[in-house]
TINU-618659 format. One record per residue (C-alpha): x, y negated, z negated. Coordinates in steps of 0.05 Angstrom, whole numbers, plus 5000, padded with zeros to 4 digits. Example, Ala and Ser with C-alpha at 12.3 -4.5 7.8 and 13.67 -1.06 7.14 Angstrom:
BEGIN
524650904844/527350214857/
***
This chain:
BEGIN
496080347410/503180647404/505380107467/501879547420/506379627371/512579737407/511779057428/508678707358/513478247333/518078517277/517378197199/521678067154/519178077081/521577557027/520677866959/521177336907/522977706838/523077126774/522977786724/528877526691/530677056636/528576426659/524075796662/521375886726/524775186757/527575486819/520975726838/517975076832/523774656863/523275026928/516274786933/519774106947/523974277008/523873937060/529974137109/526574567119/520574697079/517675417054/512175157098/516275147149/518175847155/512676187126/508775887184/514275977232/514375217255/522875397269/525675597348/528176277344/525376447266/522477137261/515777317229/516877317148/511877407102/512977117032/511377566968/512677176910/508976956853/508376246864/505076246935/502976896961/497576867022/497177717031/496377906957/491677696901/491777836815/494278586796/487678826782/485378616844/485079026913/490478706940/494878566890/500378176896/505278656860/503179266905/507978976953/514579016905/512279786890/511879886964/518679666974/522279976927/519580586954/522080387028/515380267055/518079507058/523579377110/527079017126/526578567068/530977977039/530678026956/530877376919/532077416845/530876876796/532876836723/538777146690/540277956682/538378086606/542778796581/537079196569/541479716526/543479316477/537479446432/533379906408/526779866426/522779326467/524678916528/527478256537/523478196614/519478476645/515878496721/509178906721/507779586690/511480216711/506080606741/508881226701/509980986638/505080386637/510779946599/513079436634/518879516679/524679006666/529478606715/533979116712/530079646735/527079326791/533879156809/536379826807/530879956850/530179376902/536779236916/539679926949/533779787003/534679007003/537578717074/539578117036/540677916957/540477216942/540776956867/537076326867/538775736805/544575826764/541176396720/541376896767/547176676799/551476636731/546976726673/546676036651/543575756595/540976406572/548676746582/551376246533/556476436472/552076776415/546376946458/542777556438/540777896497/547177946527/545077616594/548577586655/547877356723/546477886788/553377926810/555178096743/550178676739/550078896813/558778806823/561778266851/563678766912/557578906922/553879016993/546979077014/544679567066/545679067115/553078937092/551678247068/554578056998/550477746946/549477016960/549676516903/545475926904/547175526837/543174956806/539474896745/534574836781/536475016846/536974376898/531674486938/533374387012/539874886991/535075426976/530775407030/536375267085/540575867050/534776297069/533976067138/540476227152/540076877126/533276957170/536476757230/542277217223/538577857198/535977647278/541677637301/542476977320/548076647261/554377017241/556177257173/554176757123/561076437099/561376467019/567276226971/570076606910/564176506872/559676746923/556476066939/555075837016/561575427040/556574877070/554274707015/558674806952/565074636986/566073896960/566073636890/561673146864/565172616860/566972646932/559472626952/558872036899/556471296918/559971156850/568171446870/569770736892/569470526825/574271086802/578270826838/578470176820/578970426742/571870186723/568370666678/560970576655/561670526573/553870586570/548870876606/545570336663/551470166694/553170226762/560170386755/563271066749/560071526701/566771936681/568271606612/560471836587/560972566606/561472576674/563773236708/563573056777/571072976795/571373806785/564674086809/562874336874/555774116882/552673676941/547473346905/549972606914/550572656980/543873066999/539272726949/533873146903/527273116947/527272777014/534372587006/532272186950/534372236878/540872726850/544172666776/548972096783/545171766849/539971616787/545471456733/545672166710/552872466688/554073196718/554573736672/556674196722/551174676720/553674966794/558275216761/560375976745/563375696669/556475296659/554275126603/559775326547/565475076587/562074366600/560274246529/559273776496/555673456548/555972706530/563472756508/568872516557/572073096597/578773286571/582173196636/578372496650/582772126589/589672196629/586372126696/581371506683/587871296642/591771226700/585771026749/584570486695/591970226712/592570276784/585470046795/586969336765/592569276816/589169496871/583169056848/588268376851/590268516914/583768626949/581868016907/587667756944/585067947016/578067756994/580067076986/581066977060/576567467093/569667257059/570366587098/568666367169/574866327216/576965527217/574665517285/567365537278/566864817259/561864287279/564763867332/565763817403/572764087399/574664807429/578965107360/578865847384/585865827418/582565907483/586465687542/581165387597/584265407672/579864757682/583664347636/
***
């Protein structure tokens, strides 16, 4: 028995935690990944992938309702006793500062066996993440504390890097990886984890991050670099009115300044993304989303002097490609009808 298990193939748990302030969006965007899918590596369908099994509120196939025999929840108990390893932690929703107030709780996961009140995000936190292999704060709540983190919010949330220390480490000496999105792009989340998989096997090499904690692949271009509408930057032609296919600066556009990948990758399917669909960004990758992107519809301050100056150069650069247009979006004068040779060919036979 002892030789069968030597040899059984090691798991590695994915605890799913949505106990903070949120709306539950990042859970189900990563049902639409597709690069890979949670299907995909819950089944194992990926070269190299070791077992995982998925414990998370939204698709669990092990655990069942609390009351049941096997609940669900039993398996975020075991682990934060250590009977759960290794394990990667995945936290959704923003931190809420449960010592701010007096009595009550702003989330909440479960009851606390002990107490029977329910035990918050912070708690569980407190308690998960000294065992966790890997922390990864999935949507922009957890990764900065978002909407709910805003000026004149009550609870005084914040995202996990804000409550855990940006310096932080987990047991495997991994930092906290940020995946930002309100929700969260799909195919970022779930290829985020796969990396993280495959190099808690051994088999990737530190997972490269920016300042803000973010994976370098994927947050390390703006917006408007990704975006099919640049050209018309460029070119100093600026949408007035939603519908147009021209750039979407003028209307509220942040793109020029965000790091986000979403033109170029698409929503679902590589299909879809804010300004691929006429949407402006409002920059909710971002660690000062939402009070230093507001108001949303208004014209960023720095887009007056540059779509100023884009406005001016773009009409010269406009004439002279009108110029060059002129004379490339004709035939060459030697395709002609007629028996003469007009290419500037020089026959030997004649």
């Amino acid at each position: 028995m002892r030789e069968q298990e030597r040899h059984e193939e090691p798991v590695v748990h994915l605890l799913w935690l949505n106990a903070g302030l949120s709306c539950d969006g990042d859970s189900v965007s990563l049902t639409a990944a597709t690069q890979p899918s949670i299907e995909d590596i819950v089944m194992g369908a990926l070269p190299g992938l070791p077992k995982v099994e998925v414990h998370w509120p939204l698709l669990d196939f092990a655990g069942g309702p609390m009351q049941g025999a096997d609940a669900m929840i039993d398996a975020y108990f075991l682990a934060a006793e250590g009977g759960l390893d290794p394990f990667v932690l995945v936290v959704e929703g923003s931190v809420p500062n449960e010592s701010i107030k007096q009595e009550g709780y702003w989330s909440g996961f479960g009851n606390d066996p002990e107490t029977g009140q329910p035990r918050t995000l912070a708690e569980w936190l407190d308690r998960l993440a000294p065992r966790a292999a890997a922390v990864v704060a999935a949507g922009t709540c957890a990764t900065y504390g978002g909407i709910h983190a805003m000026a004149g919010n009550p609870t005084g949330a914040m995202g996990v890097a804000d409550y855990l220390g940006w310096d932080w480490r987990s047991r495997a000496g991994l930092p906290i990886v940020n995946v930002p999105g309100c929700p969260v792009q799909p195919d970022n989340m779930s290829e985020t984890l796969l990396y993280l998989l495959y190099q808690l096997a051994g088999q990737a090499p530190m997972i490269p991050l920016d300042e803000a904690l973010r994976p370098t692949w994927l947050f390390g271009a703006t917006v408007h670099e990704g975006c099919d509408r640049a050209g018309y930057y460029e070119q100093g032609q600026f949408a007035a009115e939603y519908g147009s296919p021209t750039c979407l600066v003028k209307i509220g556009c942040w793109g020029p300044v965000v790091k986000c990948n979403v033109p170029k990758r698409g929503w679902m399917n590589g299909i879809g993304g804010c300004p691929n669909v006429g949407g402006i960004c409002i920059a909710c990758t971002m660690p000062g989303f939402p009070d230093k992107f507001m108001p949303f519809m208004d014209e960023p301050p720095g887009a007056r002097v540059s779509s100023a100056a884009s406005m001016v150069y773009g009409g010269v650069v406009r004439a002279l490609r009108g110029i060059t247009l002129g004379t490339v979006d004709k035939e060459p004068k030697w395709r002609a009808k007629g028996r003469a040779l007009l290419t500037g060919h020089k026959a030997p036979w004649s």
